[in-house]
N, C-alpha and C positions, 0 to 999 in steps of 0.2 A: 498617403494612399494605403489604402489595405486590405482584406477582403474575407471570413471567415462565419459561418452560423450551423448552430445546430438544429434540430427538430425532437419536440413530445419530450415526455416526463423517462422513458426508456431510451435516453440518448446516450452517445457515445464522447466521449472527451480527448483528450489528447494524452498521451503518455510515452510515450516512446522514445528515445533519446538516440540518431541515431546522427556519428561522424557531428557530431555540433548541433544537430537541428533537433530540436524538440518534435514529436510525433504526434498524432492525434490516436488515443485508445479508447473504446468504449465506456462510458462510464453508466451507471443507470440514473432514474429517482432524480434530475435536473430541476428542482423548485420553479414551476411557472410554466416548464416547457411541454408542450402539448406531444403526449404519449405516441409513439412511433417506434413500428417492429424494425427489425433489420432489414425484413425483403422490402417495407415500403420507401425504408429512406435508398435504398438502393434503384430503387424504381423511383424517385424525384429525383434522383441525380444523376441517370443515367444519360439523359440528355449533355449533362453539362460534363461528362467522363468523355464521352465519346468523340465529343467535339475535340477536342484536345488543342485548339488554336483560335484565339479571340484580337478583338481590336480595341484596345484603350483609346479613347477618345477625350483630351484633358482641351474643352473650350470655354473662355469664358471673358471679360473685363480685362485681364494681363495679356490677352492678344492683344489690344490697343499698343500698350507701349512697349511689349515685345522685348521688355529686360533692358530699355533705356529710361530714364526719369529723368526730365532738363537737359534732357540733351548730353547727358552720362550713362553711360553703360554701369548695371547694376549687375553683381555676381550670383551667382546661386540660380537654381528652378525658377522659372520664369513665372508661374505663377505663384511665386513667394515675393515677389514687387512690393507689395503692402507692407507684407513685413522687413522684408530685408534692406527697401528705403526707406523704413519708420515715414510710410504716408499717413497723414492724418486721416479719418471713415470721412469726413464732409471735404478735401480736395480727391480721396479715390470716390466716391461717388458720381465726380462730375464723368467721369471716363464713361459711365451709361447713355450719358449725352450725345457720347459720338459711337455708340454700338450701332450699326448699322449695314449686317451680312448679308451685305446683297448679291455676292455670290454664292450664296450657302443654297444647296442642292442636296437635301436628301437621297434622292434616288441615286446619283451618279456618286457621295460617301457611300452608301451599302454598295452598288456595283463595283466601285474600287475592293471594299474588303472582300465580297463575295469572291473578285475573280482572284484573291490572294490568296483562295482557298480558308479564309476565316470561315468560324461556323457563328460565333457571335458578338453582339458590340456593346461593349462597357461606357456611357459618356456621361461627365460629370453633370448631374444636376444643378448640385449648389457646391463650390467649395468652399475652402477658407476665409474667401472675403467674402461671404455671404450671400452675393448675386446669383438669384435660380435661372435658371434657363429654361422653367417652366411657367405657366402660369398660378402662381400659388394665389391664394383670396387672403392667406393670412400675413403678408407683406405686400409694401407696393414695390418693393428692391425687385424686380424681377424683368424677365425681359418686354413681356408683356405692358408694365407700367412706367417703367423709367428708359426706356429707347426708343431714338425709332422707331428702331423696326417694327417692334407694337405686337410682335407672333411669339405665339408659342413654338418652340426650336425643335422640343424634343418628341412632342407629337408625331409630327408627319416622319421622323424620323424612323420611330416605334414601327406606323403603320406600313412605311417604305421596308422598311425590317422583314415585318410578317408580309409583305410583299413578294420580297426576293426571298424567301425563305431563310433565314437569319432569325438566330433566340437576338431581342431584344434588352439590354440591362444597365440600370444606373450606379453610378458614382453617388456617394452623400458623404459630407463632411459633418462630423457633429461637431468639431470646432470650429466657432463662426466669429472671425473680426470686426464681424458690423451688428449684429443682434446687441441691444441694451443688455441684456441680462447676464453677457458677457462682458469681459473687461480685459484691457491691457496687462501681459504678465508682467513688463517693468515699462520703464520711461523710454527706451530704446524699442524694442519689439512688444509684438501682439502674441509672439506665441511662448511656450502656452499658454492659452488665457485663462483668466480666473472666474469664479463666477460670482457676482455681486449678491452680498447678503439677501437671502430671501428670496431671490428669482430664480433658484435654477429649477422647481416648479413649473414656470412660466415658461422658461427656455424646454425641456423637456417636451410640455404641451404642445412649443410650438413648432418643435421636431417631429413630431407623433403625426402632427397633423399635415405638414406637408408630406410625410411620407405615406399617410392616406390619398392624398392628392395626387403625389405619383402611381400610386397603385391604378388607381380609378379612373388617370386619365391616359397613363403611357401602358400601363399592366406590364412589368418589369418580370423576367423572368430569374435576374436575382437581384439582389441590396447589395451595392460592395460599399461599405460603409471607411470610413477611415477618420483621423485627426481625434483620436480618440484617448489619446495622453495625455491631457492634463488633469491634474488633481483631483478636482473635482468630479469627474468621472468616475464609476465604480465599475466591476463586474456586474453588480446587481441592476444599475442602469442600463446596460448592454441586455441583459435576462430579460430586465423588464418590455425595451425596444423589439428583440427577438423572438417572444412569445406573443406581441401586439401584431408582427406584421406576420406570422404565422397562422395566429387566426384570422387574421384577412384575408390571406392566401396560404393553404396547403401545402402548395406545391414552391411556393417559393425557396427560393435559395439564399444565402447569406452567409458573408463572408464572419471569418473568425473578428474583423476587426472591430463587430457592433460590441465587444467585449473589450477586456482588459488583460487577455493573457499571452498576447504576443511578444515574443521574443524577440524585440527590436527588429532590424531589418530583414536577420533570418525569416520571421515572417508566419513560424510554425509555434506553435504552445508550447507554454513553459512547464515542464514536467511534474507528473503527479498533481495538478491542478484540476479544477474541474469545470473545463470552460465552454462557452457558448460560443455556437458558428458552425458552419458547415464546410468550410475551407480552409486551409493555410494561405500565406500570402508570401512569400519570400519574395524582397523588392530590388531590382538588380544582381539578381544573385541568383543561381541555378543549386538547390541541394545537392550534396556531393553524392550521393548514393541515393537509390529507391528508398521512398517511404513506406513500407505495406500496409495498409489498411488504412493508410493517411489518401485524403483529398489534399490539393496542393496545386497553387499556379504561381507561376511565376511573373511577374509584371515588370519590362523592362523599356528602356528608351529607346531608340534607334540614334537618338546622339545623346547629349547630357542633360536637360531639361524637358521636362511634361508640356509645359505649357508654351507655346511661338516664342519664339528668342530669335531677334534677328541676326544676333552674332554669333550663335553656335554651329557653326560647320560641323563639328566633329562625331561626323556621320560613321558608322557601323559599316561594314562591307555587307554585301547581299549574302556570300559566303558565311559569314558570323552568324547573320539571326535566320541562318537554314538550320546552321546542324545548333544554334540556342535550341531553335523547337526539337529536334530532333534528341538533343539531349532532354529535354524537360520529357519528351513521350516517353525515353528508354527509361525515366525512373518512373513513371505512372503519374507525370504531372500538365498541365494545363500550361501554356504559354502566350501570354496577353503582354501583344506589342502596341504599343503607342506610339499615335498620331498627334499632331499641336497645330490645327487649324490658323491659320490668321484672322484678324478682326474681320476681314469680307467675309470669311466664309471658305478660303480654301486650303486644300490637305497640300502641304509642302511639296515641291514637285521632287525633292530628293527620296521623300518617304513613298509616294507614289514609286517613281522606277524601282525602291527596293523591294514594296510588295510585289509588282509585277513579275521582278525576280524570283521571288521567292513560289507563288502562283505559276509560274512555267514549270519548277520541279516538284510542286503537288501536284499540278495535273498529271505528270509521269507518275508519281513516286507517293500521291496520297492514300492509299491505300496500306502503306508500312506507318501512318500517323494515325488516323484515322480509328475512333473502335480498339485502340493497339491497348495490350498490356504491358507493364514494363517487364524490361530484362531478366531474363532468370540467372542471368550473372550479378553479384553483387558487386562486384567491381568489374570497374571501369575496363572493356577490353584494348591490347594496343595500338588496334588499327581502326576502331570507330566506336560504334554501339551497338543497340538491337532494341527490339520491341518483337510482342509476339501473339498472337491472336488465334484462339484455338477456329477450329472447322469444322462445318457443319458434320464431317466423316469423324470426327474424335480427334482427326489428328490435330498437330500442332503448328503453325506457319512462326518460323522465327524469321526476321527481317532484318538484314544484316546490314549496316549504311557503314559502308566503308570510306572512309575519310583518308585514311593514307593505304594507297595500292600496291599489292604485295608485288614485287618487281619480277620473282617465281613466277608467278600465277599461280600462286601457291595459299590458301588461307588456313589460321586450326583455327576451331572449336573448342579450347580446352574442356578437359574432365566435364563433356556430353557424354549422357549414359546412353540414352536414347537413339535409336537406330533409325536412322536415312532412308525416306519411302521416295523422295524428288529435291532437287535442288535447280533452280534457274535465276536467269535475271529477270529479276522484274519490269525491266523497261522494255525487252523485245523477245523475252521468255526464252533464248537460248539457255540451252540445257549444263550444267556443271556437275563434272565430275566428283561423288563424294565416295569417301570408304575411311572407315576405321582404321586409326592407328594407336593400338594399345589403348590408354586413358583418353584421347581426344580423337575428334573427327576431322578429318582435313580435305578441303576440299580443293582439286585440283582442275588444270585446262582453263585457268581463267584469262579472260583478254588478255592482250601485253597492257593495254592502256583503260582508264576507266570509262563506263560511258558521262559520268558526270565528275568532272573536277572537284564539285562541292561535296558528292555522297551519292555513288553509285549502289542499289540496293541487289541485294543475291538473297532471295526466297531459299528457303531448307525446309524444308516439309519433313515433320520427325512423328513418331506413332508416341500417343501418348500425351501427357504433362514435362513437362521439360523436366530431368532428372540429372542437377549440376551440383558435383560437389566441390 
């Protein structure tokens, strides 16, 4: 998985190197990439800044066997099945035979993310084993021509999307198990694959052109491309892919992975490079500190595989993926949690009850996510985190989520310069006592107990720009 693109010939790159993760910096002069100021890429991406909480959506052919093959349980990502049981492309083919989601409900998938307080939804088009879930013209692999069920998936999906009000967005793998033009990387596994003398042309073309196809018929609001490591692959492929689907669409978004400069699972560009994408993608993994002037989401599981696994219990607490999101806002980053449908059509009922969870304390508390900047602390504080959002008066709202409650009622601020206009809780707006103490602000008269167990939030309204040293 992966997710990262940039935009115009005046684009920015990645540089920055911070605590492990590689940064993204401006760079200009991008060979191929369609010329864009700062104020406009800020205005294409502001939608997807703001949102701060999306819904990975991984469906597809390895819902059937669900990480069993013969009646063995297979290890690993559940939709690594092809490769990780060395299936032959003509026995995993037959598995189209029996696609047939007949409980799959568009509208009540987005009502489930909306009421999670998601703002939009990422679902694999094509992945690794080649199977689209669209109707493409330039394959019959698709759901359309080798199932059942005979529909296109991700349509009504799209339009239920712009429905409910939800940004709409696809998943693409450019590494494909079942495409001729590709090839087995050894006699064991498919990945990574290679690509057969003189086709990768052909294969190219026939990525370009399905992802015409999704533009024109779901109109994706970004590309989160991935599978994009094997050899054969270049940067200049990725530029080339990036600047095609840019002048199709303007406003499109795309992830750093349509390239080659990802830093492994970090997720972020590898330093002093000069790379294409508009995102980072850190894959299980929260950056340890804010990135500044970096885009960046983090894409994680809620148990240990993307794709339906019947045997992975090893479900997340509702707890965990509050304050995951909550961490990823306090560094200025994007949080896309994943869902693994079944072959009918339905979202797991463990993942259901945790977004519900999670959707009872946005409803309270979205507004400290939401629109948020990150922390003006560079490290980590010891009893929670922050985010911060200036106001339409100048001032500044810092949003405190406190995770462990001071047993006092006692909280600091360390080395805050800036001077205290209000301070409350955000969940019933009771008033909290603040006043300076030498170098930090400390705010006092707090509960004995919090109002939320997970991440009680306390509003501080300060004059100014946050001045922390």
């Amino acid at each position: 998985m992966t997710i990262f693109v940039a935009m115009r010939r005046q684009w920015f790159v990645l540089g920055l190197l911070m605590l492990g993760f590689a940064s993204v910096a401006r760079a200009e002069s991008a060979p191929g990439i369609p010329p864009e100021t700062p104020e406009q890429r800020d205005a294409r991406m502001k939608w997807w800044r703001d949102a701060r909480f999306g819904m990975f959506i991984h469906w597809g052919l390895y819902a059937i066997p669900g990480g069993r093959w013969k009646g063995q349980p297979v290890g690993g990502a559940g939709e690594w099945i092809m490769n990780t049981a060395n299936i032959p492309v003509e026995e995993y083919e037959l598995l189209a035979k029996q696609f047939n989601p007949v409980k799959y409900n568009p509208a009540q998938w987005v009502k489930i993310a909306k009421e999670a307080g998601m703002r939009y939804i990422v679902i694999t088009s094509k992945h690794h084993d080649g199977f689209c879930l669209f109707d493409s013209k330039v394959t019959t692999y698709d759901v359309v021509d080798a199932t059942p069920w005979g529909k296109d998936l991700l349509k009504p999906l799209a339009e239920e999307c712009r429905k409910q009000g939800l940004h709409f967005c696809t998943y693409y793998s450019i590494m494909d198990w079942h495409h001729p033009a590709q090839m087995r990387g050894s006699d064991r596994a498919y990945n990574p694959t290679r690509i057969r003398e003189g086709r990768k042309r052909e294969y190219m073309d026939y990525m370009k052109a399905q992802l015409k196809e999704l533009l024109e018929s779901c109109k994706p609001e970004v590309l989160w491309f991935d599978g994009e490591w094997p050899d054969w692959y270049t940067e200049e492929d990725g530029r080339e892919i990036y600047a095609y689907l840019r002048e199709l669409d303007p406003k499109l978004i795309i992830n750093n992975r349509v390239g080659k400069c990802r830093k492994g699972m970090e997720g972020l560009n590898q330093e002093g490079r000069q790379c294409v994408g508009d995102f980072g993608t850190p894959e299980q993994q929260i950056p340890a500190s804010g990135l500044p002037g970096v885009d960046w989401e983090s894409c994680m599981t809620m148990n240990d595989t993307w794709g339906f696994k019947y045997d992975d219990h090893n479900w997340k607490s509702t707890q965990t993926l509050i304050r995951n999101l909550i961490d990823c806002a306090s560094k200025g980053g994007n949080y896309l949690l994943n869902v693994g449908p079944t072959a009918e059509g339905e979202i797991p009922a463990p993942s259901v009850e945790r977004l519900q969870g999670i959707g009872q304390w946005l409803r309270v508390n979205g507004e400290s996510i939401y629109a948020t900047q990150a922390s003006p602390w560079s490290k980590q504080l010891p009893w929670g985190r922050c985010t911060q959002k200036k106001l339409d008066d100048g001032t500044t709202r810092l949003y405190l989520h406190v995770f462990t409650w001071p047993e006092q009622g006692r909280l600091e601020l360390p080395n805050l310069k800036n001077d205290v206009s209000r301070a409350f809780l955000l969940a019933n707006g009771t008033g909290v006592t603040a006043h300076r103490d030498g170098d930090k602000v400390v705010l006092e008269n707090l509960p004995q107990k919090p109002l939320d167990p997970v991440a009680t939030v306390i509003c501080v309204d300060i004059k100014g720009t946050p001045q922390v040293d």
